[in-house]
C-alpha positions in Angstrom: 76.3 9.4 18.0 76.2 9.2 21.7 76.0 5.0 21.3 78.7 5.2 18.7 80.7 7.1 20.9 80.3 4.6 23.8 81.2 1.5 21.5 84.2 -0.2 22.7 86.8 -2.3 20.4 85.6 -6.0 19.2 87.3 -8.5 21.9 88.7 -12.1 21.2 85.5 -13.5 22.8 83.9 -16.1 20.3 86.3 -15.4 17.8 89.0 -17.1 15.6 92.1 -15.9 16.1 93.2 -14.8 12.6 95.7 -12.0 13.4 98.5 -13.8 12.1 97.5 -13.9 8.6 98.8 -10.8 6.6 95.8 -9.1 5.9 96.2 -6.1 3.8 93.9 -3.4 2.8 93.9 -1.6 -0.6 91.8 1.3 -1.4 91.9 4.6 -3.2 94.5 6.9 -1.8 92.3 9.6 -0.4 90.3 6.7 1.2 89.1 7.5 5.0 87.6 3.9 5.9 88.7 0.7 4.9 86.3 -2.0 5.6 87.7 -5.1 3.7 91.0 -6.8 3.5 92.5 -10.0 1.6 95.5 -12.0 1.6 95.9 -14.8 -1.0 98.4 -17.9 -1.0 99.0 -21.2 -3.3 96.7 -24.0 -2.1 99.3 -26.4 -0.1 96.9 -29.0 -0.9 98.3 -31.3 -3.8 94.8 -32.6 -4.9 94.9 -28.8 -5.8 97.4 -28.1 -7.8 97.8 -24.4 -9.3 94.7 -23.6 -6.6 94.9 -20.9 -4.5 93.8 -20.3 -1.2 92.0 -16.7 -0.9 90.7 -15.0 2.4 88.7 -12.0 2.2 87.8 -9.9 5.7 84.9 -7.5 6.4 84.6 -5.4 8.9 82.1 -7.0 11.4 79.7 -4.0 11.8 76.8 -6.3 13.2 78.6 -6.0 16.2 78.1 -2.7 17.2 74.6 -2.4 15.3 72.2 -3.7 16.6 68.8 -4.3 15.7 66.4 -1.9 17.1 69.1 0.3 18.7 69.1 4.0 17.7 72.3 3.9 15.4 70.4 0.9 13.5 67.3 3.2 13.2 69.3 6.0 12.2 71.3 3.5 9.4 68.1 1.9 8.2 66.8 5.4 7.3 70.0 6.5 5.4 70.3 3.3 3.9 73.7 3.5 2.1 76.5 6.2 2.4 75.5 8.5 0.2 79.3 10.1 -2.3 79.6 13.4 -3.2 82.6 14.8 -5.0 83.9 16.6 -1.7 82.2 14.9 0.8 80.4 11.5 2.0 77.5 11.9 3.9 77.8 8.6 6.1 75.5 5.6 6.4 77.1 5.2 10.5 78.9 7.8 12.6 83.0 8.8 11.9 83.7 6.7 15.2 82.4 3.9 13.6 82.7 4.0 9.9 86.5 5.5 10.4 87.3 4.0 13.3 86.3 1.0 15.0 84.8 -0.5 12.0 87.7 0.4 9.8 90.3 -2.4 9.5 93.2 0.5 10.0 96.6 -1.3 9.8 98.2 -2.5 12.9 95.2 -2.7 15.2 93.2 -5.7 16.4 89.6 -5.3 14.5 86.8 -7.8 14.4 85.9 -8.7 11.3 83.4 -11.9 9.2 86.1 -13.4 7.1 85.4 -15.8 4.4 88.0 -18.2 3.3 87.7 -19.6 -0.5 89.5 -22.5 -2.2 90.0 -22.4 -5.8 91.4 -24.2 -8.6 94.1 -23.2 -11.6 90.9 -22.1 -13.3 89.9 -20.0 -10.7 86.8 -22.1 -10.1 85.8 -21.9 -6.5 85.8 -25.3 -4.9 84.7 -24.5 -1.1 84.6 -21.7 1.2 83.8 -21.3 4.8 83.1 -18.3 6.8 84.8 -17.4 10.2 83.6 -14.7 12.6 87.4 -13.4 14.0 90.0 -11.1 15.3 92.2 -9.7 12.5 95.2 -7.0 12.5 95.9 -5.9 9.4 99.6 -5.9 7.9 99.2 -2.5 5.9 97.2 0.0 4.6 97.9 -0.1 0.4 96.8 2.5 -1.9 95.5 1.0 -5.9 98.6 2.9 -7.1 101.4 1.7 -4.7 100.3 -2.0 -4.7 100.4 -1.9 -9.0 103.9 0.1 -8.6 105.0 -3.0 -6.4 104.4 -5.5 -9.3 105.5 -3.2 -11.9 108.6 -3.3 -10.3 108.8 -0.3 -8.7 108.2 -1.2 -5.0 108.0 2.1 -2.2 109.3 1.1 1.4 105.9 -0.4 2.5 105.2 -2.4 -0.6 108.8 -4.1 -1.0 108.6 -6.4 2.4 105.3 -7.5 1.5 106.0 -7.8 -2.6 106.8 -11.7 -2.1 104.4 -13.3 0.4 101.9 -10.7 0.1 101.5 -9.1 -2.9 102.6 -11.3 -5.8 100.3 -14.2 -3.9 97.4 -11.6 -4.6 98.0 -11.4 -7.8 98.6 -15.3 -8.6 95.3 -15.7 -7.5 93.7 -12.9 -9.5 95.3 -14.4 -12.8 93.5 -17.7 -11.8 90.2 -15.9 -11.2 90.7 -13.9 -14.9 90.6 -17.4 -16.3 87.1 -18.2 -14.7 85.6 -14.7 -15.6 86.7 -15.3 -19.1 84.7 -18.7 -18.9 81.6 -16.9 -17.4 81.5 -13.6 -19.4 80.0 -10.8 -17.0 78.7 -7.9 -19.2 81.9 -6.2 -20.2 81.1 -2.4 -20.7 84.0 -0.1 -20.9 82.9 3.2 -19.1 85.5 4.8 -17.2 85.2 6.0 -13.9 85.4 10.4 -14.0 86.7 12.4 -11.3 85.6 15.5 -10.0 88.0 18.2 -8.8 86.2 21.2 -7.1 87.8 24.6 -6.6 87.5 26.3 -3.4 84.3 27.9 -4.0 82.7 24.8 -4.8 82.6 25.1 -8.7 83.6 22.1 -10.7 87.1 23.5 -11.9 88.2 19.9 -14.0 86.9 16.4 -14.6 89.1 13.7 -15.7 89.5 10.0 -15.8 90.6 8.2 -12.9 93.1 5.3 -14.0 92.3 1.5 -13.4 94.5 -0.5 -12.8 95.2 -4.7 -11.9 95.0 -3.5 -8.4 91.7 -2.4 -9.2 90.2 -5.5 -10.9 91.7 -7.8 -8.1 89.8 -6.5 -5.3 86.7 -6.6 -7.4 86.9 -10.3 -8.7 87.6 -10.8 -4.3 84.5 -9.0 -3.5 82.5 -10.9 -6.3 83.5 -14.1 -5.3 83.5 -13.0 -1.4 79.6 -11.8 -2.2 79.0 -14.8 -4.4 80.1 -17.2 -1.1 77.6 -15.4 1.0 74.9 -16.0 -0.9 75.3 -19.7 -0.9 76.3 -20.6 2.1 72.8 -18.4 3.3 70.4 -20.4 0.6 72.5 -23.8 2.0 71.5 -23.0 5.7 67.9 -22.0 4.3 68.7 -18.7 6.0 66.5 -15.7 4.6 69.0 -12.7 2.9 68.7 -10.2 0.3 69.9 -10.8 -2.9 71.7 -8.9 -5.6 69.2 -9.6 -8.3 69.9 -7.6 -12.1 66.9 -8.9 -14.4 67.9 -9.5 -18.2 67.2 -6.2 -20.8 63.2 -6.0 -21.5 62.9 -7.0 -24.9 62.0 -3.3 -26.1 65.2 -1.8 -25.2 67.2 -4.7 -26.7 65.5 -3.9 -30.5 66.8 -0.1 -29.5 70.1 -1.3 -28.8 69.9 -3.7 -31.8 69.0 -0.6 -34.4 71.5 1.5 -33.1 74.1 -1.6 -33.4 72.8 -1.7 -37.0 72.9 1.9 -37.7 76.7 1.7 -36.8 77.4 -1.4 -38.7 77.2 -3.6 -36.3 75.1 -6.3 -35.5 73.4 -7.8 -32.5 72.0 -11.2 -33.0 68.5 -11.9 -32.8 66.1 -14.8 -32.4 68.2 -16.2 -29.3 68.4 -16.3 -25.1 70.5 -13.3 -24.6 73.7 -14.1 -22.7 75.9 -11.4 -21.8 78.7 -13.2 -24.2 76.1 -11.8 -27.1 76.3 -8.0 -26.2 80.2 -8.5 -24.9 80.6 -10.1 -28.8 79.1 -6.7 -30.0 81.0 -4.6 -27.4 84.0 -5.9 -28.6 83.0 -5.2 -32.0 83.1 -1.7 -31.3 85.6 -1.6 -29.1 88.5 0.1 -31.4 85.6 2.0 -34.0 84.2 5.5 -33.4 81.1 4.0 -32.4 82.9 2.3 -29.1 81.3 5.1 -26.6 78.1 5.1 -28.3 77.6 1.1 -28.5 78.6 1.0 -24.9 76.0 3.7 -23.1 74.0 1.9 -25.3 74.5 -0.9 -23.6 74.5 0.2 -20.2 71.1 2.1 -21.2 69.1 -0.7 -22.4 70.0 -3.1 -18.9 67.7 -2.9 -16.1 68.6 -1.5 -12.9 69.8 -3.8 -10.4 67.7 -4.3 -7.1 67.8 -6.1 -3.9 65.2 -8.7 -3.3 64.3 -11.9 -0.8 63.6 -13.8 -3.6 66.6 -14.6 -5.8 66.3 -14.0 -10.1 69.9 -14.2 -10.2 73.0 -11.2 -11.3 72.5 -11.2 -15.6 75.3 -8.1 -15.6 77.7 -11.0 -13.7 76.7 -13.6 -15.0 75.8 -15.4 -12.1 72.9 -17.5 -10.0 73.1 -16.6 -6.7 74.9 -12.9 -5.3 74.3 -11.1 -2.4 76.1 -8.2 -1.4 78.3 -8.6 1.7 81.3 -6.8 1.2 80.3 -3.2 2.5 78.2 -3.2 5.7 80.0 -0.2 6.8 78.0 1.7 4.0 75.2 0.0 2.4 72.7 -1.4 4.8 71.9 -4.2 2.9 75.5 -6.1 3.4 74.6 -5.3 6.8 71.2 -8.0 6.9 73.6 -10.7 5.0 75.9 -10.1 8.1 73.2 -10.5 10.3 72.5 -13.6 8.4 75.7 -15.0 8.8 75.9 -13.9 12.2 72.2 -16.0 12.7 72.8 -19.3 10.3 76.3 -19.7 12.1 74.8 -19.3 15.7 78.0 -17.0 16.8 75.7 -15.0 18.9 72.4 -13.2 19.2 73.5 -9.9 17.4 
């Protein structure tokens, strides 16, 4: 706490100047930290056309950990932010975590941006990755940003619906396309909230809503994680990988009897691809099986790990993925920062 508290605001030393780009955050609405922003615009580039342009900004938290010091000690044993329903038990002290790396709108933050160029098809074409200065243009909640493009913009959403937040979107249809191509496991578990009474007793759980808004962030962190990773195996750069192993063959027969016990079927006799069990997913999707077939699912896949060596994401669908989007609360974005920081030589943090 006592080097947290001495930590002093990121400066414009060794840093791109990206403060005139309209960053904007959107989170949940009772979010305290905000440690990525995006902004989005059509690629001006008329090899390109129908491409998009997409920036995504993290919080540069190497910065002010680091290695060896006592708040890196201290994060290393915590190892993630830990979420409860009242409360989060930090991975890095509030003046950190809610302040200096939090991308609050209006103020000057240093961030590692990545900027990605992809086509109509939402195929990414090239990226390249920036250590900068950013200011962000405003802090958006899920629900007021989906508002804006269902046509009901508030007063901070309706200066920013044209060059901001439709551009967002544009991008995100174009990314839909290529996700559709790919087919990441596509379970439908929705996300339950937890309202506690004032003695701590669990008083109501319901579901929180998802929305566009939602989805659009996560293809940009996906894609945003996905850049990491190769640009690290290009500069031969040791990371830690993402990895999620295929379903051990054991709990695929249990999913495939239970599939069969519903009426459904789950092929056999082939490579699994996650298009096979989103096939069957789909399947169920409008029967009274739908909530059986997809804990079902979610059951019989392995847990995801992190790992040096790379076995590839099966749940995404993709070869290389390294997490990179959250260093203010999982330590392990935190060593792909440090990797960027190291393959890019921008300094000896």
């Amino acid at each position: 706490i006592a080097e947290a508290d001495k930590a002093k605001p990121a400066s414009k030393s060794g840093r791109e100047d990206l403060t005139n780009l309209p960053f904007v955050t959107i989170d949940p609405s009772d979010a305290r930290d905000h440690d990525d922003a995006c902004y989005a615009h059509a690629d001006p580039d008329p090899k390109n056309k129908g491409g998009h342009i997409i920036w995504v900004a993290i919080a540069d938290v190497a910065h002010y950990i680091r290695n060896g010091s006592a708040l890196d000690r201290e994060a290393r044993k915590r190892g993630n932010s830990s979420y409860f329903p009242d409360r989060v038990v930090p991975m890095l002290p509030d003046r950190l975590s809610g302040d200096l790396c939090s991308l609050h709108e209006g103020v000057p933050r240093g961030c590692v941006a990545v900027r990605m160029q992809i086509d109509a098809k939402g195929n990414k074409i090239s990226h390249r990755f920036e250590r900068g200065l950013m200011r962000s243009a405003a802090s958006l909640s899920y629900e007021q940003v989906q508002s804006a493009m269902d046509g009901t913009p508030d007063n901070k959403c309706a200066p920013l619906l044209g060059d901001v937040i439709r551009p967002l979107y544009a991008a995100y249809e174009a990314l839909k396309l290529a996700r559709a191509a790919r087919q990441p496991l596509a379970l439908d578990l929705p996300e339950r909230k937890i309202i506690l009474s004032d003695d701590g007793k669990v008083s109501s759980v319901s579901f929180r809503d998802r929305f566009d808004a939602h989805k659009l962030i996560e293809e940009f962190m996906v894609l945003a994680n996905v850049a990491a990773a190769e640009t690290l195996i290009e500069k031969r750069t040791p990371q830690l990988f993402r990895v999620h192993e295929e379903p051990a063959p054991e709990k695929l027969e249990s999913l495939r009897e239970t599939a069969q016990a519903s009426g459904l079927t789950l092929a056999k006799g082939q490579v699994l691809q996650t298009r096979h069990l989103n096939r069957l997913l789909s399947d169920a999707a409008d029967s009274d099986f739908a909530e059986l077939i997809n804990m079902s699912t979610l059951r019989s896949m392995t847990q995801a790990y992190y790992s040096p060596q790379n076995f590839g994401h099966f749940g995404l669908a993709l070869k290389s993925y390294a997490h990179f989007t959250s260093p203010i609360r999982r330590y392990s974005d935190l060593i792909v920062h440090r990797a960027l920081v190291s393959a890019h030589g921008w300094g000896e943090d």
